[in-house]
N, C-alpha and C positions, 0 to 999 in steps of 0.2 A: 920586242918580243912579238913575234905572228901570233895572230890570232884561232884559237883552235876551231876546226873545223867541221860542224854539225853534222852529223849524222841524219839518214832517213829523208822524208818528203819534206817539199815546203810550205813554210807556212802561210796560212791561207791569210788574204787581206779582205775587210770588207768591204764595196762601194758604198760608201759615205751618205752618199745625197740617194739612193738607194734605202740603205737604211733609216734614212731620216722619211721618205716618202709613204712605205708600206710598214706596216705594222702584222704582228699576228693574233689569232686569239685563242682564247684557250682552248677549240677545239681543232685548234690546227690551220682556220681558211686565214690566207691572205687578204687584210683589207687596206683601204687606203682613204685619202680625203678628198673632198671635191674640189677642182679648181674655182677660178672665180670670185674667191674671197678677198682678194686684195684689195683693188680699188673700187672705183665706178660704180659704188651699191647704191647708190642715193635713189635710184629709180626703183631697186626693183623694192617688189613689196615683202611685209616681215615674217610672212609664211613663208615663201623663198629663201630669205636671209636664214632662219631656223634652221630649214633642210640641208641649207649649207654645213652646219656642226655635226652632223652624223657622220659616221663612215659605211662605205661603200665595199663591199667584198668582190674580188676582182673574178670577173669573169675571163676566162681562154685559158687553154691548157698552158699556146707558147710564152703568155705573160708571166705565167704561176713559176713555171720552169726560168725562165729569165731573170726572175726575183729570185730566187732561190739559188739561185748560183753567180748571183752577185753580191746575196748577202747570205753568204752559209749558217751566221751567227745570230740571225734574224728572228730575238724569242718573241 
């Protein structure tokens, strides 16, 4: 039996690693997290290391726009 077939536009997909990157907040700005966290922290010092846990609200119009239409579903 064929399969029936859908009606209207298609459905939107999110990018993933996209998603997983940026985040939004409640008053709508995009933000994100610093890189750097991974390895090699042994040197720097724990004021540093701290600043690292915050996030970052993403500055440029073409970044905000590029996030946003690769993660339409992005709350």
């Amino acid at each position: 039996m064929p399969r029936k077939q859908k009606e209207g536009k298609y459905k939107l997909k999110t990018h993933k690693a996209t998603s997983k990157r940026f985040g939004v907040t409640g008053s709508g700005k995009i933000v994100r997290t610093k890189g750097g966290k991974a390895h090699l922290r042994r040197k720097t010092s724990k004021r540093v290391k701290a600043l690292f846990a915050e996030m970052v609200s993403v500055k440029g119009r073409g970044i905000i726009k590029r996030v946003r239409r690769l993660a339409p579903n992005l709350k």
